[in-house]
C-alpha positions in Angstrom: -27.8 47.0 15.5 -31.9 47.4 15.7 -33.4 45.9 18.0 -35.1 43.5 15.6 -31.8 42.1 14.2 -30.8 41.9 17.9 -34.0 39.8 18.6 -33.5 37.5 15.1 -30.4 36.8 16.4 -31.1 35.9 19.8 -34.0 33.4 18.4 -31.7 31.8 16.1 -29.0 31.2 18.5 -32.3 29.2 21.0 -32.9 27.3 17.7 -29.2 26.5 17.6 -28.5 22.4 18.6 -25.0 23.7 19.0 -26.2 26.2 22.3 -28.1 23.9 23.8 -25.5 21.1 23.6 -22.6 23.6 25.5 -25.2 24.9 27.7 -25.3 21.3 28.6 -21.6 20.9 29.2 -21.6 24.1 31.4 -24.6 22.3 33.7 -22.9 19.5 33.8 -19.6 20.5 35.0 -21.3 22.8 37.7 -23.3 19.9 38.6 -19.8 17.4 38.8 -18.8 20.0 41.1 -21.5 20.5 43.2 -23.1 17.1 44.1 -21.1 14.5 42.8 -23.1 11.3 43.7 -26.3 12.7 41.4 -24.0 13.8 38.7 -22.4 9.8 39.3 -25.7 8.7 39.1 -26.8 10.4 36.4 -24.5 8.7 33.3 -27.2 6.2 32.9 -28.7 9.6 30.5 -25.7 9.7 28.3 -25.3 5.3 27.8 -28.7 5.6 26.7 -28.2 8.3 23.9 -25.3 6.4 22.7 -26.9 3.3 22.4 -29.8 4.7 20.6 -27.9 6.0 18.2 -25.4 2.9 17.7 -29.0 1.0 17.0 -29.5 3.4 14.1 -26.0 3.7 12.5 -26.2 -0.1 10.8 -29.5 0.5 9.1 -28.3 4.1 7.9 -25.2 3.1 6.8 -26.7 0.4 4.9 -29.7 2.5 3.6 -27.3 5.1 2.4 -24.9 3.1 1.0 -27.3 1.0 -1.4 -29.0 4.0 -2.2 -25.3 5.7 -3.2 -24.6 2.6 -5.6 -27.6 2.1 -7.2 -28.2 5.8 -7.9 -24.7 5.6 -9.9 -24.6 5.8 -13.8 -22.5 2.3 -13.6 -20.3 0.5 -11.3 -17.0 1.7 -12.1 -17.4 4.9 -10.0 -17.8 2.4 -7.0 -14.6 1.6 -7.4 -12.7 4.9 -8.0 -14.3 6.1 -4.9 -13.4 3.4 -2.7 -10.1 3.3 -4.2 -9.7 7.3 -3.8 -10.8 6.7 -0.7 -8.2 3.9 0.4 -5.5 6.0 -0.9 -6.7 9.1 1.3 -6.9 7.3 3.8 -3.3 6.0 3.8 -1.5 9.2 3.1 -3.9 11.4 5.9 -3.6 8.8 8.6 0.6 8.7 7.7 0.8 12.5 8.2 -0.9 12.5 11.4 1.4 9.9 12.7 4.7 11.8 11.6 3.2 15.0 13.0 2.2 13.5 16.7 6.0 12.1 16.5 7.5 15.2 15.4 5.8 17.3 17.7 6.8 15.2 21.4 10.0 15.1 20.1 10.2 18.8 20.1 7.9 19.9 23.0 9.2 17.3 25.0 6.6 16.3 27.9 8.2 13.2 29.4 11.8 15.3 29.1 13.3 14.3 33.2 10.2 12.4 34.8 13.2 9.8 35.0 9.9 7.1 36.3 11.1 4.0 36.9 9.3 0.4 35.2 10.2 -1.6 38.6 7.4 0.9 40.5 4.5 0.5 38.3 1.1 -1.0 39.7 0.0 -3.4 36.8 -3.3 -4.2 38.7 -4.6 -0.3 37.4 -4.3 -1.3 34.1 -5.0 -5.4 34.0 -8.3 -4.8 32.4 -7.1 -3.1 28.8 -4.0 -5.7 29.1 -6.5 -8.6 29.4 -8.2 -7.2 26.1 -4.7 -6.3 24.1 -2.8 -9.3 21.9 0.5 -9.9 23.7 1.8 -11.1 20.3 0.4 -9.0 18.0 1.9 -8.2 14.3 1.0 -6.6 11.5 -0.1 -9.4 9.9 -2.2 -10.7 12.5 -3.9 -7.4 12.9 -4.4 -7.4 9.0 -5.6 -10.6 8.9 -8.1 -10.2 11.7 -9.5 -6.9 10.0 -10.1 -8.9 6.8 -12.2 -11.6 9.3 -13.8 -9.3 11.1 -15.2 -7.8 8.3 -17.2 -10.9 6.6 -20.5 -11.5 8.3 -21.6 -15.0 9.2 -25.3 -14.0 9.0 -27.3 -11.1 8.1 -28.5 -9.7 11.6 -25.7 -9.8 13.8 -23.7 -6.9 11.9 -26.9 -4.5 13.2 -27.3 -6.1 16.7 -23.4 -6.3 17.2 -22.7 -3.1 15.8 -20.0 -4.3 13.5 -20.2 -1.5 10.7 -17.3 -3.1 8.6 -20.1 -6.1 8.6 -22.8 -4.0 7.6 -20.8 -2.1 5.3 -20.0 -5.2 2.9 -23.5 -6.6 3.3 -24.6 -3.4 1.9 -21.8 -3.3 -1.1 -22.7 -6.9 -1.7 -26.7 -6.2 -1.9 -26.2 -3.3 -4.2 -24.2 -4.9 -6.7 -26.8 -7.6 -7.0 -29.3 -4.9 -6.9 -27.0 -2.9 -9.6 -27.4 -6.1 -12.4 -31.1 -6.0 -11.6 -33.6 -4.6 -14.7 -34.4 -0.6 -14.6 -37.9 -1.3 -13.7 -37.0 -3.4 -10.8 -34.1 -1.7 -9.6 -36.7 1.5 -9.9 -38.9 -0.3 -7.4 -36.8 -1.1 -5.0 -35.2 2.1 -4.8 -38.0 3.8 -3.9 -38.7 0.8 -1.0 -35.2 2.2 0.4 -36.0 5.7 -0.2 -39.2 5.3 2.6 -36.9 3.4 4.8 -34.2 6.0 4.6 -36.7 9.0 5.2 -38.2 6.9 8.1 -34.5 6.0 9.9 -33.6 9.8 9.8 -36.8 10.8 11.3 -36.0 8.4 14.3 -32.4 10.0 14.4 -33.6 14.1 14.3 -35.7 13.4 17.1 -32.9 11.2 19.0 -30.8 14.4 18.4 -33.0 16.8 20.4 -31.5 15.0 23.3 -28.5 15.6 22.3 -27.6 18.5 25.0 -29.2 16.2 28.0 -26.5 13.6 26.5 -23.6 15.8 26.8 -25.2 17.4 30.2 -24.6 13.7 31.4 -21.9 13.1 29.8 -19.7 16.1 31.5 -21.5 15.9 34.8 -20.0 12.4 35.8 -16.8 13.2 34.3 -16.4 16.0 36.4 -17.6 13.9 39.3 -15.9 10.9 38.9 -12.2 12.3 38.2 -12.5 15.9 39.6 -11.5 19.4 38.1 -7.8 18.8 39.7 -7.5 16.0 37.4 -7.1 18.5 34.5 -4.5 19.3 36.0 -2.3 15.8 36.4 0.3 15.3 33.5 -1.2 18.9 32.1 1.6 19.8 29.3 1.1 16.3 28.0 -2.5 17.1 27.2 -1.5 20.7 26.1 1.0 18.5 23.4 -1.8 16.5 22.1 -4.1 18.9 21.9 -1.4 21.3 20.2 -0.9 18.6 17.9 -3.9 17.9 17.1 -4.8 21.3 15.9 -2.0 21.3 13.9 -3.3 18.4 12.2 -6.9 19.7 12.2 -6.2 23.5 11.1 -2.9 22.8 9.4 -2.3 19.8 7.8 -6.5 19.1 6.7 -6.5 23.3 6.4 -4.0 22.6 4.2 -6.1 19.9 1.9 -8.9 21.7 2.0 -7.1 24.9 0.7 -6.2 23.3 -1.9 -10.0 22.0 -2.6 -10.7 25.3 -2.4 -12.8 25.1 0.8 -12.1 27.3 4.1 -11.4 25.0 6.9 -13.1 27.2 9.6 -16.4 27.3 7.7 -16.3 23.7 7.2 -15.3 23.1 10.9 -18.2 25.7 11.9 -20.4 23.5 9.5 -19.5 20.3 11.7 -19.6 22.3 14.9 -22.9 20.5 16.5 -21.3 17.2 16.1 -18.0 18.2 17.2 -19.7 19.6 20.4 -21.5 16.3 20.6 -18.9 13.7 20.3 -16.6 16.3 22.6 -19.3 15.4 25.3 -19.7 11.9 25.0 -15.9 11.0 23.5 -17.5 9.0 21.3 -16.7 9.5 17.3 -19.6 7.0 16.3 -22.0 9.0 18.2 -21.8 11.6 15.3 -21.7 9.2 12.6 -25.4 8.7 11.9 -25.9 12.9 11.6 -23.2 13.2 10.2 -24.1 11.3 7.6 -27.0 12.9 7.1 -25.7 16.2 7.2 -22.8 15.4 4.7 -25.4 13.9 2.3 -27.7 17.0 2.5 -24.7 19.4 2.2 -24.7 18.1 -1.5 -21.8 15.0 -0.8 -23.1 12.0 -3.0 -24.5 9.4 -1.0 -22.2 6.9 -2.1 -19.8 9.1 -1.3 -21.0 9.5 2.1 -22.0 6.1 2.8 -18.6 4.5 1.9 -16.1 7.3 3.1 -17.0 7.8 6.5 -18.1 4.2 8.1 -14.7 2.6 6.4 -13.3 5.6 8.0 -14.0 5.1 11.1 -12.1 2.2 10.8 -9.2 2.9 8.8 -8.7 6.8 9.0 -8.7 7.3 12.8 -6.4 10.2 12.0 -6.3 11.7 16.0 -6.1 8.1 17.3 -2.9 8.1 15.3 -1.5 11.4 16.8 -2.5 9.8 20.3 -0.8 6.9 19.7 2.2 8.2 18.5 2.4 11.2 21.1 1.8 8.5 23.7 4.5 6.1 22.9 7.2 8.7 22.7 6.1 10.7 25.8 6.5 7.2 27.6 10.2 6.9 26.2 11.1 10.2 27.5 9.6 9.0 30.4 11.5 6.6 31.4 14.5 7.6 29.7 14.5 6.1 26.6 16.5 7.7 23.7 15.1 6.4 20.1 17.1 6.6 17.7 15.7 7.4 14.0 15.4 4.1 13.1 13.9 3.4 16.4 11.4 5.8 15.6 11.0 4.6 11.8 10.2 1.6 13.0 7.5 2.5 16.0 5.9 4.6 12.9 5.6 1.4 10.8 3.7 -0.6 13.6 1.2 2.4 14.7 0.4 2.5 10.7 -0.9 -1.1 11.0 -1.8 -1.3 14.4 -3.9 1.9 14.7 -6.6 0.0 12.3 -8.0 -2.5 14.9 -8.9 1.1 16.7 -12.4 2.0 16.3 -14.2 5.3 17.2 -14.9 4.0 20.8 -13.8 5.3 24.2 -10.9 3.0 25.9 -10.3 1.6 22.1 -7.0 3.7 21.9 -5.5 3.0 25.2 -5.9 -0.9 24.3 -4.2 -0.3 21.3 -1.8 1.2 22.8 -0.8 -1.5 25.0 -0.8 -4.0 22.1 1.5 -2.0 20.5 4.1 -1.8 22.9 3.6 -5.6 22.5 4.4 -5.8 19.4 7.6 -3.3 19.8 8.4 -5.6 22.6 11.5 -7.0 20.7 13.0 -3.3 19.7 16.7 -3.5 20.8 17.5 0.2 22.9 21.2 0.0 23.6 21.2 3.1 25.3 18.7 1.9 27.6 20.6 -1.1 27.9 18.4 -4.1 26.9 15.1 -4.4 24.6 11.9 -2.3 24.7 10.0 -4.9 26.3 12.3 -4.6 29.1 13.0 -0.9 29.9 9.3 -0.3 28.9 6.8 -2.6 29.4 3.5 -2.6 28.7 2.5 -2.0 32.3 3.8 1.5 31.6 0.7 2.6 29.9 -1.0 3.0 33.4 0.6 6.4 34.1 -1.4 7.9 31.6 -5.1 6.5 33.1 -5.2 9.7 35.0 -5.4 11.5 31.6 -6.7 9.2 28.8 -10.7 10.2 29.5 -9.2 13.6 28.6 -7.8 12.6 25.7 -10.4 9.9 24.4 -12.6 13.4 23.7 -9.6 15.0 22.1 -9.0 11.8 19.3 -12.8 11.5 19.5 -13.1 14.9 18.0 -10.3 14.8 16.1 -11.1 11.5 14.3 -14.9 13.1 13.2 -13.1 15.7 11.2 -10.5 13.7 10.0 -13.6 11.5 8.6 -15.9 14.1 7.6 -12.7 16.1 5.4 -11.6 12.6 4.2 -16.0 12.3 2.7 -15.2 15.8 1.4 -12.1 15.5 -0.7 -12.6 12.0 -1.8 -16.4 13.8 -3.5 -14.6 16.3 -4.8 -11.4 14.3 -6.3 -14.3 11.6 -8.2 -16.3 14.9 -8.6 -19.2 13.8 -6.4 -20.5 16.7 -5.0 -23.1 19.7 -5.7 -21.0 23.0 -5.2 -23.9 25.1 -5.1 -25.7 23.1 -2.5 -22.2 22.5 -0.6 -21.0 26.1 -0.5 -24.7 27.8 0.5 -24.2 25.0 3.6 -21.2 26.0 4.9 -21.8 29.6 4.4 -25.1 29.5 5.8 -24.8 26.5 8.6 -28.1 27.7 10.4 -30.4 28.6 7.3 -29.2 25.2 5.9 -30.0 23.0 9.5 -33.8 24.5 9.7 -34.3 24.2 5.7 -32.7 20.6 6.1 -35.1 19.5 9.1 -38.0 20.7 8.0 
């Protein structure tokens, strides 16, 4: 290799977002390790980034999606996208529940722990029982998705952060948009245009402080839990994190072989967000560039724009394998054998349950507790009694030692779960620009300077 290759190469890899972001983690950790009341103090960096970015993901989710509508030959393809999409959706976030079931039933982490319910401390985790529905059902939960989602004005959904909110104010303001004349509809598109341009301005420069964020991020982890609490329930993380590659590289590899796309170059294309929402175990705090990034890549922005934020409600694919790898790990626990219907059964809840979860850290471990709830009645004659009784709800405590750990493994999981789930549904209702799509993924580096500038 010359030495001017050798140089290009070291340049581009300083340019790189992605370098700067694990050179962050590195300094973070050291920090955690070497003075933990600064690296304490100093998560007040990473709150902020998130929050920045939560202010921008309303307005670009609405900007993008009105754009995507209106830019549509006619409304029809509105609907075979979010129908595409729904069916996805269902059939993805089904496989990653069988797999996280499948897999702790083989690997078996919870095999002789032999814990007993009688010597849990409830007061650890009062705070996520407070917040979970003692009586929760699949109907409730539907029914409180379906309320949730209609505003009751038109500036709470962006203050709140509610993006199912924003989503349907969006839908709603395109379709009138949609029935507007050409001329009019012309006009107004190019007032969103400006607006969209100006919102992703905002968000590139947010992103520059992207590897302070995850600097942050890692450094009070580090301090506040300690390096040797990698190392409490350790083969339980090593299951979910074996299962959620599986899902990642197998199951989505899979999907995307069959689209014709290689899974490690699209993964390599997603890596900067993946690196950031690893740091901050926050999915949503990739949404906004991912968005971007998708839309650039040659994904249609209605595509884009109605994918990934229903997504992040309703396709929270590693969520599911957390769940699922949670609740059976518990059973084995505490001695609990499930029988297949038992099992059936558990997977029939998580598949309703696991939509109240949104791509926020703590969301899963409250879910989680609901949904022992709501499995509270299951009769375990083996056990000798009902669920509720031989594992309560308390029983999710054992595993706060562990969940920060993995929050950033769902986190990161759920962002490529989403961001394959925008890539099939654009290619199933043909919504996508191969030749801009496959120079992108070929050419991640060339296609992030070319796309900032």
């Amino acid at each position: 290799m010359s030495p001017f290759i050798a140089k290009e190469k070291c340049k581009n890899i300083f340019k790189s977002l992605a370098f700067w972001v694990i050179l962050g983690i590195i300094l973070g950790i050291i920090l955690g390790c070497v003075h933990k009341e600064l690296a304490l103090s100093v998560k007040v960096g990473v709150d902020y980034f998130i929050h920045a970015l939560k202010i921008l993901i309303g307005p670009i989710i609405f900007v993008t999606i009105i754009l995507g509508i209106i830019s549509l030959d006619n409304l029809k393809k509105v609907g075979s996208i979010g129908l595409k999409a729904v069916i996805y959706f269902e059939l993805v976030s089904t496989l990653a529940l069988t797999v996280g079931i499948f897999i702790t039933n083989v690997l078996k982490p919870g095999a002789n722990m032999n814990l007993d319910p009688n010597e849990i401390d409830s007061k650890s985790v009062e705070q996520y029982l407070t917040k979970s529905n003692a009586d929760i059902s699949a109907s409730s939960e539907i029914i409180h998705i379906l309320k949730d989602a209609i505003p009751t004005d038109i500036i709470s959904p962006f203050t709140e952060g509610k993006t199912l909110q924003v989503l349907v104010l969006a839908i709603l303001t395109a379709l009138v948009i949609s029935l507007m004349k050409n001329e009019d509809k012309q006009n107004i598109q190019k007032v969103f245009e400006v607006v969209q341009n100006f919102v992703f301005k905002i968000l590139q420069i947010i992103m520059y402080f992207s590897p302070v964020a995850a600097f942050c991020a890692m450094a009070f982890l580090i301090a506040q839990y300690g390096l040797n609490s990698l190392l409490n329930l350790g083969y339980l993380l090593l299951v979910m994190l074996f299962a959620c590659l599986v899902f990642i590289f197998g199951i989505l590899g899979i999907i995307c072989y069959l689209a014709r796309v290689n899974i490690f170059k699209f993964m390599r294309f997603i890596a900067a967000e993946v690196l950031i929402v690893f740091a901050t175990s926050s999915s949503e705090s990739a949404l906004a560039p991912l968005m971007k990034k998708l839309e650039k890549a040659g994904i249609s922005k209605a595509t884009v724009g109605l994918v990934l934020p229903t997504g992040y409600s309703f396709n929270l694919d590693c969520t599911n394998i957390y769940l699922s790898v949670c609740l059976i790990f518990l059973a084995q626990a505490f001695g609990v054998n499930l029988s297949l219907s038992h099992e059936l059964s558990i997977l029939l809840v998580l598949m309703i349950a696991s939509k109240g979860a949104v791509g926020v850290t703590g969301s899963g471990f409250i879910v989680l507790g609901s949904t022992l709830a709501a499995l509270g009645g299951m009769q375990i004659e083996e056990a000798g009694g009902t669920l509720a009784e031989v594992l309560p709800i308390t029983a999710i405590s054992i595993l706060l030692g562990v969940d920060k750990f993995m929050s950033e493994m769902r986190a990161v999981g759920n962002l490529c779960g989403n961001s394959v789930a925008a890539l099939i549904v654009g290619i199933w209702d043909k919504q996508i620009d191969w030749e801009k799509f496959n120079y992108a993924i070929n050419h991640p580096e060339k296609f992030r300077n070319e796309a900032l500038n």
